[in-house]
N, C-alpha and C positions, 0 to 999 in steps of 0.2 A: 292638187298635187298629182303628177303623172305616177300612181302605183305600181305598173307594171315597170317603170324604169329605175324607180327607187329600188324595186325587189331584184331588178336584175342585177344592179349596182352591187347588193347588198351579197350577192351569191360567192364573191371571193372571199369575202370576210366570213361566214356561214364556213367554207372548206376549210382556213384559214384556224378556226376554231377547235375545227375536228382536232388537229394536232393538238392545239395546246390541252383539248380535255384529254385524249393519249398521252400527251407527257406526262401532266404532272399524276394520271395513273401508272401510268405501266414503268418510266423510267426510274422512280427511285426500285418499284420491284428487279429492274433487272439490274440495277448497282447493286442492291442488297444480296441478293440469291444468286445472281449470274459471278458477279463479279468481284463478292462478300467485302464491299466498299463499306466503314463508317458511317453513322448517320452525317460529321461535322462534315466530313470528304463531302456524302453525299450531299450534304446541302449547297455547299459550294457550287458544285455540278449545278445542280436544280436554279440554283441562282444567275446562272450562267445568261439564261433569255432575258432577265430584267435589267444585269448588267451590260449587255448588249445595246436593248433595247434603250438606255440614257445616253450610251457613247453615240449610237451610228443612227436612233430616229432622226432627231432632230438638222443630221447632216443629212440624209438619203430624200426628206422631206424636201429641206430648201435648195437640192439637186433637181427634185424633180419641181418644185414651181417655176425653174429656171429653164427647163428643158423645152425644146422647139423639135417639134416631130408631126409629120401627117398623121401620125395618129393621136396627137394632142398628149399634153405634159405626162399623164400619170401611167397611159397605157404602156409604155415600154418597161416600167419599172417591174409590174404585176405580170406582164409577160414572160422577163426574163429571170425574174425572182422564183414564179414557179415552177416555171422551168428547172432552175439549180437544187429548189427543192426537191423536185420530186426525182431529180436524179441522185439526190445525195441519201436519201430516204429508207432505198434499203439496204443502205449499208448498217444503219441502227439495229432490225431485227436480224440481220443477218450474221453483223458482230455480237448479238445475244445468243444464238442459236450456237456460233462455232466456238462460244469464251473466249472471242478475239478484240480484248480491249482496247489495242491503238483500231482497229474497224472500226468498231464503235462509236469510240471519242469522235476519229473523222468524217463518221457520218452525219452525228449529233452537230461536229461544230460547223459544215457543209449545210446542214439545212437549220441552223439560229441563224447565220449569218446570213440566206437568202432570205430567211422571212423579215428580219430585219431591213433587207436594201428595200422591201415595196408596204412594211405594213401601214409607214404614213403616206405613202401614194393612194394606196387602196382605200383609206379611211377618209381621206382628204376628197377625193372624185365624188364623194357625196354629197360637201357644200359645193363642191363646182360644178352639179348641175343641177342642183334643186334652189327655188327661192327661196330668203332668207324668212319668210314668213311661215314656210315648211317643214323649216330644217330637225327641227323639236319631234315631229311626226316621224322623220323622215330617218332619221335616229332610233325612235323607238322599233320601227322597221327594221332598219340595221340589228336591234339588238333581240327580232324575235327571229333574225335567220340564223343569229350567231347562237340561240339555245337551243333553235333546231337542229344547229349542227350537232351542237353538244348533246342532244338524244339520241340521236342516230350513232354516235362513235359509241355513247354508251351501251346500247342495245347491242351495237357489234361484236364490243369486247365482253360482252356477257356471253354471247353465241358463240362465237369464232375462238375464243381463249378456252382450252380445257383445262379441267381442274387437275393439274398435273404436275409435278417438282419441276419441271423444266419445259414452260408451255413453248412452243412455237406462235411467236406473235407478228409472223408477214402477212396473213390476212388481213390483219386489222390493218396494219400500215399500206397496203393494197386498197382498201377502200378509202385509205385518207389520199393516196397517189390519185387513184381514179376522179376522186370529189373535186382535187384539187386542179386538175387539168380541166376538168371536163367545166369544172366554172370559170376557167379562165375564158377557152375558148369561147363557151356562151357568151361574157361579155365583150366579147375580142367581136365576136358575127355580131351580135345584137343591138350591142351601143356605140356608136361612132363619137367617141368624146368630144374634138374638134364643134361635130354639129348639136350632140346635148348641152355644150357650154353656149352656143348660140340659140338654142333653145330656150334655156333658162334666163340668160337677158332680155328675151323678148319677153317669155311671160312675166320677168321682173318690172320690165319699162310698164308693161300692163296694169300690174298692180301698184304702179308709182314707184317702182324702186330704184336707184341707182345704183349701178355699179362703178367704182374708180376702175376698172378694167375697160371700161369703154373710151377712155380715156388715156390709160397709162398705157406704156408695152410691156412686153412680159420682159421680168428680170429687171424690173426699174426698179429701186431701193425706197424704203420709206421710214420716214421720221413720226414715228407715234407721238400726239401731243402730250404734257407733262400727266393732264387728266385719266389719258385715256390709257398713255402703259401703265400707270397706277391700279385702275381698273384691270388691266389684264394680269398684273401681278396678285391682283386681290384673288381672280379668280382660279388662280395655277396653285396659288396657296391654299384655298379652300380642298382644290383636286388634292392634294397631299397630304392635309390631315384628313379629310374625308375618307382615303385607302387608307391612310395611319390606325383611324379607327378600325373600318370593317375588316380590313385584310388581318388584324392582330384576331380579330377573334373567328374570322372563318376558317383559318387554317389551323385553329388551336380546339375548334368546336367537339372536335373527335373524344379528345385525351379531357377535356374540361367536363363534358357530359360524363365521362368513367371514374372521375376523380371525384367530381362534386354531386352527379345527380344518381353516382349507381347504376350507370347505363355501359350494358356487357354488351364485347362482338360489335354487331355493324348495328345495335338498336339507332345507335347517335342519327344515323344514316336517313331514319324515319324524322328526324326533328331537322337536320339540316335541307330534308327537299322541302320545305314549307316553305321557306324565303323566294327558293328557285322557282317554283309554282306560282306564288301571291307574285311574285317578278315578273313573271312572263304574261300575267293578265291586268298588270298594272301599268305597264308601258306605255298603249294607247291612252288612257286612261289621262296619266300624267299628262304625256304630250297634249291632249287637250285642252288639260288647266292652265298648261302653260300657254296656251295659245290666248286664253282667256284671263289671266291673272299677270302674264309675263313670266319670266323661265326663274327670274333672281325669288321673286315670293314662292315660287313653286319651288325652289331649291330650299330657303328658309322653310319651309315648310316641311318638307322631307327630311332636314337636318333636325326640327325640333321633334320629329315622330322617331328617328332611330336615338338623337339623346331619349327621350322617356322609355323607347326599347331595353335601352343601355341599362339605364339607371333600375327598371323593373328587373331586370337578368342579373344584376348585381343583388338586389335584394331576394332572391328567392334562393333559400335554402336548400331546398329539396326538390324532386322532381315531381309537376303537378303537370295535369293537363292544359293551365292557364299559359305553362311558356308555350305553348304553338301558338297561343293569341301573342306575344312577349313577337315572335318570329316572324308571326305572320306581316306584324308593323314594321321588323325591319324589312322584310321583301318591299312593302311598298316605298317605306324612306329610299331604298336603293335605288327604287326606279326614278322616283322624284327627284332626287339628286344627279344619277349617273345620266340619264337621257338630254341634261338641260346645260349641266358644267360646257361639257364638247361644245355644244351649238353656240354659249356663250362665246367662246375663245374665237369660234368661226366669225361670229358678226365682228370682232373688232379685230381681224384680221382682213385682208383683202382678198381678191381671187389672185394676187398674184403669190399672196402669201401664204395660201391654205396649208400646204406642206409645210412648212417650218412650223407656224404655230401647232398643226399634229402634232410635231416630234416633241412642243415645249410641250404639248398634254401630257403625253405618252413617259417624257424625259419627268415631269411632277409624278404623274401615280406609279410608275415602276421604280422611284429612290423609294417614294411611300413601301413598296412591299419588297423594297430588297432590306429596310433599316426595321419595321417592325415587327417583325415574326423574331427577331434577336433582341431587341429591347421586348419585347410581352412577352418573350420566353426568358429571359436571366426577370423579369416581377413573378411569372408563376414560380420559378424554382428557388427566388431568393426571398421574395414577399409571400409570397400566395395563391396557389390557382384562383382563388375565391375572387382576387384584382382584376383578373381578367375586364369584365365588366365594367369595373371602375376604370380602368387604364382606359378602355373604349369609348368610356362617357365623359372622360376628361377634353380627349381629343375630339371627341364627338361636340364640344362645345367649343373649342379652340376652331373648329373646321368654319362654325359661322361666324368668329370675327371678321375674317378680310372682308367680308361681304358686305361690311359695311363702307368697304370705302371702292364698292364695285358701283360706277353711277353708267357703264356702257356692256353692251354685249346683250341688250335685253331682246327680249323679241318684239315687233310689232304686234298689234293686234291690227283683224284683217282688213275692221272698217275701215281703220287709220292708212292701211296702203293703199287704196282708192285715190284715181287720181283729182286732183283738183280742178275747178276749174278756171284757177286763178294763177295754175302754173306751180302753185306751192303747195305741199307737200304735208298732211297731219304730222305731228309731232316735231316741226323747225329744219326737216330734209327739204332741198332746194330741187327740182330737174335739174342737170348737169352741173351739180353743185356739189355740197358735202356727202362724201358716200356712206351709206348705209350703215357700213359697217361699223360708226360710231356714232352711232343713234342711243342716246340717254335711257335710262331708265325711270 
């Protein structure tokens, strides 16, 4: 795998990041305090990126698998995406600083709307220039630039925010401007997409692999077999209860630890980085098993360790030292699952269609966290905070049904891409025959 180009790939999504761990800090503070918004108002607002992100991914993705440009399909989108972002940007702290709420609003809805035109362009140029025998690794890459993003903005707004009734918050949003441009450019000088998509068919054809893109033109339409959209619906279903689960109980973790375990102030704060942490060192980790087990058992895998997380967090009473071990299992389920679902969807998708099926990822886990933070919250308030857990562990086993009727999207393992020398292909891929992307499990 070319690491220096996977990490350069990875550096918009990393800026990309910045923001969202800024939003969903600092924005409900400045509806609250600035602008003494409700929490139902405010959640609405807050919800605003995920509602976005179901209407206009999935359109802005199969725009850009369609688009023909010298600089190849996804680079205009992340070009002129950050571009609007970062111009619309300080309007946010600026409409906080002067209590000027239409400001505000239109600078918040100036930059969802621009990160939305390119985040499945930017997401999507991953599979379209790494081999499909990398993608797993290649991913976990992507997702250690995007929690370095996430420490960096948080270190910022720890420095740069003073402890004050009405902080001034353009600094912080100034480093997310500067991250944001300054990653773009780097990949705009560094990577020639055009010639990494050429790249990566060659070392695909090397390792035996096919691509339908060698074949097809771009923007030619395609007819998934009955087996195989079966398969990709199995897996978009998984992606949905899979956020159904964790997204109900991460965003409730706060108020659940004060309610059930007795944990004042930001104690909670110390049990929720153990996931994040056990996350960030499990990534490589996973990606390897999946290289070597295949992505779907690495997923079942991962799915049967955050159910037993579930079910243990459900039975503990009181607050012991045993839940950090309870956490530390789901940081690993998360990886094992989060890193492996995406690459699924890539393989039975094509290169023409990288984009769209992003947007159907992205379109599955953001309905997941726009519908369950309001279903787990009317069970805490009407059932129980104590269900939490259970509602988690419910859905934490619904998450691995479909996956039994996922038979495509797996990964090769690497002996099996070695070419033959019979012209035929480990595992029933042909040379210039069935492509890849709908390789069995």
């Amino acid at each position: 795998m070319d690491y220096k180009r996977t990490i350069l790939v990875s550096l918009p999504f990393m800026a990309f990041m910045t923001f969202w761990s800024a939003y969903d800090g600092i924005i409900p503070l400045m509806l609250k305090n600035t602008f003494h918004i409700g929490d139902t108002v405010s959640g609405v607002v807050m919800a605003l990126d995920n509602i976005l992100a179901v209407l206009l991914l999935p359109i802005f993705g199969s725009l850009s698998d369609k688009t023909k440009s010298r600089y190849g399909r996804r680079m205009p989108y992340i070009l002129l995406g950050t571009l609007f972002a970062v111009l619309g940007m300080p309007l946010i702290p600026l409409g906080d600083y002067l209590y000027n709420f239409p400001m505000f609003i239109i600078g918040l809805g100036v930059v969802l709307l621009a990160l939305s035109s390119y985040r499945s362009a930017e997401v999507a140029l991953m599979p379209d220039v790494t081999p499909s025998p990398y993608r797993s690794k290649a991913d976990a890459l992507n997702s250690l630039s995007a929690t370095a993003g996430t420490m960096v903005i948080l270190a910022c707004i720890s420095l740069l925010v003073p402890a004050v009734k009405h902080p001034d918050y353009m600094a912080v949003f100034a480093v997310i401007m500067v991250l944001m441009t300054a990653s773009a450019l780097i990949l705009f000088f560094t990577v020639k997409e055009p010639e990494a998509v050429a790249r990566m068919q060659e070392e695909s054809r090397k390792l035996g692999v096919v691509y339908q893109e060698d074949t097809v033109s771009f923007g030619g339409k395609e007819t998934l077999p009955a087996d195989v959209k079966r398969s990709l619906l199995g897996v978009l279903a998984c992606v949905f209860f899979f956020f159904f689960a964790y997204n109900a109980t991460s965003s409730a973790l706060s108020k659940y630890a004060n309610v059930m375990w007795g944990m004042e102030g930001g104690s909670y704060a110390t049990l929720q980085l153990v996931p994040v942490i056990v996350t960030l060192f499990a990534y490589l980790p996973m990606a390897g098993l999946a290289v070597r087990i295949g992505r779907k058992k690495t997923v079942i895998a991962g799915g049967l360790l955050l159910i037993i997380a579930y079910g243990a967090l459900f039975s503990s009473g009181k607050f012991s030292p045993v839940l950090y071990v309870y956490m530390s299992m789901i940081g690993i389920g998360m990886a094992a699952v989060s890193i492996n679902v995406y690459p699924m969807i890539m393989e039975i998708s094509t290169p023409e269609t990288t984009g769209k099926y992003t947007g159907y990822y992205y379109t599955a886990s953001m309905t997941a966290q726009i519908l369950t933070p309001v279903l787990s919250g009317a069970v805490m308030e009407f059932i129980g905070y104590r269900y939490l857990f259970l509602y988690a562990f419910i859905f934490g086993v619904i998450t691995l049904i479909p996956l039994l009727f996922v038979h495509h999207g797996d990964v090769m393992k690497m002996e099996e891409t070695a070419p033959q020398p019979t012209g035929q292909m480990s595992g029933g891929l042909q040379e210039n025959g069935v492509s890849s992307s709908y390789s069995a499990s």
